[in-house]
C-alpha positions as a Python dict, from the first residue, in 0.01 Angstrom:
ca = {
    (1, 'X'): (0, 0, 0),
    (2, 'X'): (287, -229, -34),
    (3, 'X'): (277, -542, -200),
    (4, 'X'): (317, -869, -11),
    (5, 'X'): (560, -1077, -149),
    (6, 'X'): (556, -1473, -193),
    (7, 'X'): (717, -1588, 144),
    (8, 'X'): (596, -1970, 102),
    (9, 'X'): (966, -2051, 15),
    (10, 'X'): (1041, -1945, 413),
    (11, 'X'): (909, -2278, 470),
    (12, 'X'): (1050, -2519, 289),
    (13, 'X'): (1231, -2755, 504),
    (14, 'X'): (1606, -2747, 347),
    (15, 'X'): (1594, -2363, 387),
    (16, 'X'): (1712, -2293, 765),
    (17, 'X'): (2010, -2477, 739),
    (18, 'X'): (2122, -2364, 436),
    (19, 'X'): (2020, -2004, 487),
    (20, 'X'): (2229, -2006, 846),
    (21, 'X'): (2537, -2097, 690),
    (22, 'X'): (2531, -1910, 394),
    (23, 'X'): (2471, -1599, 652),
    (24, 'X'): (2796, -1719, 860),
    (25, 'X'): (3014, -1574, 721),
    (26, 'X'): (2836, -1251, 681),
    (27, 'X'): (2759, -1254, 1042),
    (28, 'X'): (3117, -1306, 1182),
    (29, 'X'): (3215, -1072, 924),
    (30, 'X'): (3010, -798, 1065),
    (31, 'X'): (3153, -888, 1428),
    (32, 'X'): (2856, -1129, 1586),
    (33, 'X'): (3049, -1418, 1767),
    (34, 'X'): (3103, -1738, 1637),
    (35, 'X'): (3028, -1943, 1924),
    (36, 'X'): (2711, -1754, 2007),
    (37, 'X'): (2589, -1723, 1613),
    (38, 'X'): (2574, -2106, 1656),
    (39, 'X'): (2454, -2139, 1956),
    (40, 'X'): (2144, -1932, 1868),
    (41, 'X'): (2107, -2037, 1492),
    (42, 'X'): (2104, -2423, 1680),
    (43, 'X'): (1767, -2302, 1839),
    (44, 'X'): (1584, -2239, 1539),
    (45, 'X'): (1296, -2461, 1471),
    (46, 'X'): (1237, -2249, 1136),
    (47, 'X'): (1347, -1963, 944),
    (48, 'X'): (1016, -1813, 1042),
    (49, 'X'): (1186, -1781, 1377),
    (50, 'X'): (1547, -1597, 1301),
    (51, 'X'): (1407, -1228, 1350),
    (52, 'X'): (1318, -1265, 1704),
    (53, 'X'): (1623, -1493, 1799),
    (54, 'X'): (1835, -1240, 1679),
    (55, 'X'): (1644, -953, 1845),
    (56, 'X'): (1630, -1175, 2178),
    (57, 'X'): (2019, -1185, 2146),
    (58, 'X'): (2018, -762, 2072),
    (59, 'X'): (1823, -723, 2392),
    (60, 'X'): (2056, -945, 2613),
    (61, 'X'): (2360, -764, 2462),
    (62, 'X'): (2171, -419, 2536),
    (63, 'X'): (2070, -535, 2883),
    (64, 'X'): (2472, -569, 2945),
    (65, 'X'): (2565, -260, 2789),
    (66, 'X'): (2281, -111, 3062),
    (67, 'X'): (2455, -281, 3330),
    (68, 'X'): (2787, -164, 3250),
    (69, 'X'): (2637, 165, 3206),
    (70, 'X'): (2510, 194, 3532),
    (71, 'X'): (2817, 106, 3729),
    (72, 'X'): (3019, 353, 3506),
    (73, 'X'): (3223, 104, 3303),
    (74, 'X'): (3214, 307, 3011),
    (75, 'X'): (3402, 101, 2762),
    (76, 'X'): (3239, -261, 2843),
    (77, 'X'): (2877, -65, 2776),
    (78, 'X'): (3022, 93, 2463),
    (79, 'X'): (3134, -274, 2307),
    (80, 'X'): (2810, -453, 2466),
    (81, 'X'): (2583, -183, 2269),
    (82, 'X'): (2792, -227, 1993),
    (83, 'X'): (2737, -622, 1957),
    (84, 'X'): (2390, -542, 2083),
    (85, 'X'): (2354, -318, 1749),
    (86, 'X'): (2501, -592, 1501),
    (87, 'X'): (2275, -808, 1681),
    (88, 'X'): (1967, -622, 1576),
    (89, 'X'): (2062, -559, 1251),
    (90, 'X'): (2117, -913, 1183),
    (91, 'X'): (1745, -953, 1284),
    (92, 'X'): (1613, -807, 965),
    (93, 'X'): (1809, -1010, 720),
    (94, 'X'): (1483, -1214, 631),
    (95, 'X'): (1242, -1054, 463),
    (96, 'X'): (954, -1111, 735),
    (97, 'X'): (627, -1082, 675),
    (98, 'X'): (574, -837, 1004),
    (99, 'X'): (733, -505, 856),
    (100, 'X'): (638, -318, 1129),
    (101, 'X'): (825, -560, 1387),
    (102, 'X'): (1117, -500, 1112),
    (103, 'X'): (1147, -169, 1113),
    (104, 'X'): (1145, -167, 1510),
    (105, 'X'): (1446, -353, 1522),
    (106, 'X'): (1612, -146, 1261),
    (107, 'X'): (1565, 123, 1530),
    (108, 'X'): (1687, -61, 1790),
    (109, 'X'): (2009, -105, 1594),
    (110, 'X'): (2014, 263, 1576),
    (111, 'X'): (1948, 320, 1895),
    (112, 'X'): (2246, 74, 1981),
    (113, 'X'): (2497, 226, 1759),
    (114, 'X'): (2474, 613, 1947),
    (115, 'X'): (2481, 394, 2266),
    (116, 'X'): (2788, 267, 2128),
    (117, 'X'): (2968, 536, 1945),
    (118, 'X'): (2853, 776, 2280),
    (119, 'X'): (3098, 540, 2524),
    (120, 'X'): (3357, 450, 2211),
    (121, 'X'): (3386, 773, 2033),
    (122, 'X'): (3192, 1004, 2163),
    (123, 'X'): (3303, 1247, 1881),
    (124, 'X'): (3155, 1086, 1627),
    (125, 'X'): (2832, 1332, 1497),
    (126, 'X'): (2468, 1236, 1368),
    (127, 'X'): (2437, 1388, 1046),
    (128, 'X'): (2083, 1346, 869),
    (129, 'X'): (1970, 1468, 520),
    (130, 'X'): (1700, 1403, 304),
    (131, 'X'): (1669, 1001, 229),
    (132, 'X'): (1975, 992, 451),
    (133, 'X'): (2103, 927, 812),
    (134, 'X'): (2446, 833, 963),
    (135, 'X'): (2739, 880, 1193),
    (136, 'X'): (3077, 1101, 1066),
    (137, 'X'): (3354, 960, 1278),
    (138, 'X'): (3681, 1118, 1234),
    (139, 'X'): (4049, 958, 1358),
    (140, 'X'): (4245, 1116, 1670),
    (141, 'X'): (4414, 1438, 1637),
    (142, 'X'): (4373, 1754, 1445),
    (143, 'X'): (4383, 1832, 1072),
    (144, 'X'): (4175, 1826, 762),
    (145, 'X'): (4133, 1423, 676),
    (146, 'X'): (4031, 1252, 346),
    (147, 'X'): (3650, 1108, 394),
    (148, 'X'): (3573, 796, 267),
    (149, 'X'): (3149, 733, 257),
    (150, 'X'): (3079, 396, 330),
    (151, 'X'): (2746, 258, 120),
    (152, 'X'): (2533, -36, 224),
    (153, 'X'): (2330, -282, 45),
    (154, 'X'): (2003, -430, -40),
    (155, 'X'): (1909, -528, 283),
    (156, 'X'): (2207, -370, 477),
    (157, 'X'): (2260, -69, 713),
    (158, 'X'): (2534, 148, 826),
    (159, 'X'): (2545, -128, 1151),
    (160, 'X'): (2677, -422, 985),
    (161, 'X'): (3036, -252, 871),
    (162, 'X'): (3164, -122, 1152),
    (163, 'X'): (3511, -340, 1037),
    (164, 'X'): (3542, -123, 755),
    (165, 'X'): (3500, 210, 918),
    (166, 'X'): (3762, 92, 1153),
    (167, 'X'): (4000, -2, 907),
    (168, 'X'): (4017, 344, 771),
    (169, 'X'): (3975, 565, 1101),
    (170, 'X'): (4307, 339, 1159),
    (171, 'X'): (4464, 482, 855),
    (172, 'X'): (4371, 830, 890),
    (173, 'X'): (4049, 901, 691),
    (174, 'X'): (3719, 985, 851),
    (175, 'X'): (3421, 825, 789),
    (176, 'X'): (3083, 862, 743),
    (177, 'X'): (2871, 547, 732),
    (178, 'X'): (2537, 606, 616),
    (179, 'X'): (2209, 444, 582),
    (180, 'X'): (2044, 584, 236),
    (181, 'X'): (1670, 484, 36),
    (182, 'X'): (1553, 158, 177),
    (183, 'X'): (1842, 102, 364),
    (184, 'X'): (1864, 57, 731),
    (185, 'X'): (1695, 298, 940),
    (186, 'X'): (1535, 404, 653),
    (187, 'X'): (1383, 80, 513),
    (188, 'X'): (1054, 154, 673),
    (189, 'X'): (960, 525, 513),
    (190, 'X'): (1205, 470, 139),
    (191, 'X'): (1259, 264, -143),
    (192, 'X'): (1607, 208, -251),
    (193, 'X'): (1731, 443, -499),
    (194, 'X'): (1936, 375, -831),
    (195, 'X'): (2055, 696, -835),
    (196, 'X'): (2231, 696, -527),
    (197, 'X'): (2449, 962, -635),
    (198, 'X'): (2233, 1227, -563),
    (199, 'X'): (2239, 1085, -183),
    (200, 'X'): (2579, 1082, -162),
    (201, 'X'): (2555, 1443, -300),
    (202, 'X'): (2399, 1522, -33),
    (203, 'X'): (2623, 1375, 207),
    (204, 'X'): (2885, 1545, 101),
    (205, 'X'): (2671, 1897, 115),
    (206, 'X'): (2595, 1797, 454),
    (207, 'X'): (2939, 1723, 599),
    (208, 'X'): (3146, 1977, 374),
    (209, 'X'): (3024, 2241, 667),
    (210, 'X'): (3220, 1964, 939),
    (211, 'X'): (3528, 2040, 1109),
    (212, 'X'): (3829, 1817, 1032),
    (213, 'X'): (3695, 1682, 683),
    (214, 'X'): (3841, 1737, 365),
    (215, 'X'): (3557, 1801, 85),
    (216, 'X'): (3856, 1839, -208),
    (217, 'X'): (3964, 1412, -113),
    (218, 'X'): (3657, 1199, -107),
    (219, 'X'): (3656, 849, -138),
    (220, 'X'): (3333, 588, -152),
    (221, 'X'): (3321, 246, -51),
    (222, 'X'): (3010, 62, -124),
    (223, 'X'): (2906, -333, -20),
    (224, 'X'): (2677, -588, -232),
    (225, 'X'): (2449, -362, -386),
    (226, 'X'): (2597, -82, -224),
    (227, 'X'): (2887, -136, -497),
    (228, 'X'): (2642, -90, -754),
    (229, 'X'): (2608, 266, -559),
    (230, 'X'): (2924, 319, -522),
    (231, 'X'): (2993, 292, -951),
    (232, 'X'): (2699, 532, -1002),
    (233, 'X'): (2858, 734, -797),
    (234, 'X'): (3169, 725, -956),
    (235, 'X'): (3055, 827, -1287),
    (236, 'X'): (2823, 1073, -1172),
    (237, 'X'): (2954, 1271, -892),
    (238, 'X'): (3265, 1439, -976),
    (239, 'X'): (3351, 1527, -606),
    (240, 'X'): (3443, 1137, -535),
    (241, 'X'): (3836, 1116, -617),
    (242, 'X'): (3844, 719, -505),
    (243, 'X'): (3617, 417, -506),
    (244, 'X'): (3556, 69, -407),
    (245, 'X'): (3338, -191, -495),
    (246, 'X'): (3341, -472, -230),
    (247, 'X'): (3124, -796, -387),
    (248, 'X'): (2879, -554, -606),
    (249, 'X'): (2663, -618, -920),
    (250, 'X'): (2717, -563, -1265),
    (251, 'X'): (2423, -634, -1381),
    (252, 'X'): (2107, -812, -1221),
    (253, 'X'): (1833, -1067, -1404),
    (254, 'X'): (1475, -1040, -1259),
    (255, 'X'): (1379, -1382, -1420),
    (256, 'X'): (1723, -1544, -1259),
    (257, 'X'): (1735, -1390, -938),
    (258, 'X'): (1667, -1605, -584),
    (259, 'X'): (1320, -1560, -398),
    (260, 'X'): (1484, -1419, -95),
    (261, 'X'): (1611, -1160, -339),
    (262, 'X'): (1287, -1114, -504),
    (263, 'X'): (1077, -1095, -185),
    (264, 'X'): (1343, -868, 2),
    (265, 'X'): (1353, -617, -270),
    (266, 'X'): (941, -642, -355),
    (267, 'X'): (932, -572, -1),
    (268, 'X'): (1221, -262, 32),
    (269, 'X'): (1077, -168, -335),
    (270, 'X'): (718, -185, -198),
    (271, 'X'): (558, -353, -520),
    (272, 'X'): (660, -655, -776),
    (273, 'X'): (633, -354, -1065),
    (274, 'X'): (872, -107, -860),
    (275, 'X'): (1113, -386, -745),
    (276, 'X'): (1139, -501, -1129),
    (277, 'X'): (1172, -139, -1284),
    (278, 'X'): (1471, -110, -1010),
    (279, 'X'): (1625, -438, -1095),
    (280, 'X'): (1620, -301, -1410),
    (281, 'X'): (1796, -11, -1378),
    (282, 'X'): (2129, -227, -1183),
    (283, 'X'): (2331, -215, -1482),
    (284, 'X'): (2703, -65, -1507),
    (285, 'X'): (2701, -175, -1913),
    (286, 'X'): (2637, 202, -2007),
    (287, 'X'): (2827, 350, -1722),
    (288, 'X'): (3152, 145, -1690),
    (289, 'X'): (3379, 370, -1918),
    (290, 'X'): (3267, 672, -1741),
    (291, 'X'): (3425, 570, -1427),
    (292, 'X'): (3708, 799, -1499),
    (293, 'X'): (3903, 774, -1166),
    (294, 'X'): (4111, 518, -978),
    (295, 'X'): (3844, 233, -850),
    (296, 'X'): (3922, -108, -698),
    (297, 'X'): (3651, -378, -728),
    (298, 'X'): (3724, -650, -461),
    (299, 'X'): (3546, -978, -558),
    (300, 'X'): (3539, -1352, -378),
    (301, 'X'): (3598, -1644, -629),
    (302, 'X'): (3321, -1786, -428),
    (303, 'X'): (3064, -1559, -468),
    (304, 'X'): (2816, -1704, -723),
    (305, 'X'): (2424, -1563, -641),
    (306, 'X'): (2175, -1637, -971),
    (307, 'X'): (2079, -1332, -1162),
    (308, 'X'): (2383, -1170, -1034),
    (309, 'X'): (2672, -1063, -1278),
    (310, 'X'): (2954, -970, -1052),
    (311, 'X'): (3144, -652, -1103),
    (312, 'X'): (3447, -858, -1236),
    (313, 'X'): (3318, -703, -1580),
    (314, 'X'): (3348, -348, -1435),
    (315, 'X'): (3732, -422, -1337),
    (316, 'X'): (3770, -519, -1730),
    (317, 'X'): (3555, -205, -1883),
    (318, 'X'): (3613, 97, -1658),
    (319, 'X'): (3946, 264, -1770),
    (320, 'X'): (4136, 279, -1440),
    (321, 'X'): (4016, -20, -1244),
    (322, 'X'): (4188, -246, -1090),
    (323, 'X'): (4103, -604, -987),
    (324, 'X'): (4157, -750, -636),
    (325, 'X'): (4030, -1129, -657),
    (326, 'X'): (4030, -1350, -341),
    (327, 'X'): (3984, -1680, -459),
    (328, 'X'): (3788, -1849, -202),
    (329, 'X'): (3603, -1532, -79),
    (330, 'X'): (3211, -1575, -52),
    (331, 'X'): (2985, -1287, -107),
    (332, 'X'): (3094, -985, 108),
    (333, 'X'): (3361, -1193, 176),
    (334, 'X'): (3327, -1236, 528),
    (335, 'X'): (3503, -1555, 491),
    (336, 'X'): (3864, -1373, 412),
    (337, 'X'): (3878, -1071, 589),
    (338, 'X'): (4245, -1034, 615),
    (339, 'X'): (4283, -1085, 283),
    (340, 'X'): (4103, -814, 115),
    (341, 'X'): (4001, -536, 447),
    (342, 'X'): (4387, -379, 503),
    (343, 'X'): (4470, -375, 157),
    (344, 'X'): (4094, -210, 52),
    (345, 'X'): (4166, 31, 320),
    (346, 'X'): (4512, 130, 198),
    (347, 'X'): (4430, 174, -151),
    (348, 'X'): (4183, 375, -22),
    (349, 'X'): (4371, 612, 207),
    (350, 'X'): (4661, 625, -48),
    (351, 'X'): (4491, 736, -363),
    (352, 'X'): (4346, 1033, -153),
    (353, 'X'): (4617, 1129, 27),
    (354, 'X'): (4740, 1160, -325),
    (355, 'X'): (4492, 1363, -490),
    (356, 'X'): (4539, 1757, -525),
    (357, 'X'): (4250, 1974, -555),
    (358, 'X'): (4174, 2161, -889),
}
């Protein structure tokens, strides 16, 4: 039985605007329109009602992509599906009380994204493991490419970074983006998992059998929480040559952290006593110096949550970090894409197309 969180904060009456612009950014960073974010956040009576708004946008993007579809104008229903899957995702950024309508829209984000991916690439493979499910995608023409595994967070799925994936099919890696414990897809059936590098193990067991992928140059990125991932990672599985930590945690403080963090993860975590022994466990102190190979931690000057130390401290403690610091980046930064997306994606794609196998 899971626990039911506090939600009486969801109605306080300074929370919807402040809650749809702190999700702006975050939105038009994972590709929803401007114009039409607006125009749908203006709706909102409370932040009771974002889930279905959001969803009611999914479905009108869907019923396009359908349209499109039907009169065989493949790439138009490939995009529409697309938007129609960031759409959906989007939905489940509150932690609403009906977890059942929750983890319907996480499928229809699914369901979206192999609409999507079947018109834009219809190369791109399912691949699902246990605690895991996600799409390899790998660049035009023939060869053995470096991978890079792109992590999620908290209450993230493999829908919402489509940008990234793009950014390094561009450059000449594949990718598979993944949703893992309590992620995504998967939010309804897991908990999240702070040793995530036993999924990514088995990600890498899964797609090592793939055509076109390179198992000796692996690289992780990971987003939020998902950097957190991506560090254990790091330390722990010695298969990862490269990683990336895009706005993650250092460390995180029960007593300090926001209700919509405390709710969202007694939720994903299914009780207050499993959500605290798992904020618990979200610290890199122990782990930083083992982070033996190259890793880039991308932070936004900007990006101050409470209870969260920001993996600044990693960049300082783990022997061959380096720092990339936008100054007026928000969390995920969103807000200053350009300024942080090509370079992540080159130091990426450059430190494995360095690395020799041995």
């Amino acid at each position: 039985m899971t626990d039911a969180p506090d939600l009486s904060f969801l109605d306080h009456p300074g929370l919807l605007p402040a809650f749809v612009e702190e999700n702006r950014p975050r939105a038009t960073g994972a590709g929803l329109d401007p114009h039409e974010y607006t125009r749908v956040t203006a709706a909102l009576r409370s932040t009771r009602e974002w889930p279905e708004a959001f969803r009611a946008a999914g479905r009108r993007h869907r019923a396009a992509a359908d349209r499109a579809a039907a009169e065989g104008r493949s790439l138009s229903a490939g995009e529409a599906y697309r938007t129609a899957a960031r759409w959906f995702h989007c939905a489940g950024l509150l932690p609403h009380p009906d977890r059942a309508g929750a983890a319907r829209v996480a499928d229809e984000a699914d369901e979206a994204m192999r609409a999507a991916l079947a018109h834009l690439d219809p190369a791109a493979e399912r691949v699902e493991g246990e605690s895991f499910a996600g799409w390899l995608r790998r660049p035009v023409g023939a060869g053995r490419r470096p991978l890079v595994i792109v992590v999620p967070g908290m209450d993230s799925g493999k829908e919402e970074f489509h940008a990234v994936a793009e950014a390094l099919l561009a450059r000449g890696a594949a990718v598979f983006a993944l949703d893992g414990p309590g992620q995504g897809v998967l939010a309804a059936t897991s908990a999240p998992e702070p040793d995530y590098h036993r999924v990514v193990g088995r990600v890498i067991d899964a797609v090592a059998v793939r055509e076109g992928v390179d198992v000796d140059r692996i690289g992780v990125v990971g987003l939020s929480l998902g950097g957190y991932y991506a560090a254990v990672t790091a330390a722990r599985e010695p298969r990862v040559r490269a990683t990336a930590v895009v706005s993650g945690p250092y460390r995180l403080d029960w007593e300090a952290l926001v209700p919509f963090v405390v709710a969202t993860l007694i939720q994903r975590c299914g009780s207050e006593e499993a959500a605290r022994a798992f904020v618990g466990r979200v610290d890199l102190t122990a782990l930083a110096r083992e982070i033996t190979g190259p890793l880039l931690v991308v932070e936004g000057g900007e990006d101050r949550i409470p209870g969260v130390t920001n993996a600044g401290a990693l960049a300082r403690r783990a022997p061959r970090a380096e720092l990339l610091l936008v100054p007026h980046g928000n969390h995920l930064l969103g807000n200053a894409l350009a300024d942080w997306l090509p370079a992540t994606a080159d130091w990426l794609t450059a430190r494995l197309d360095h690395v020799t196998a041995g």
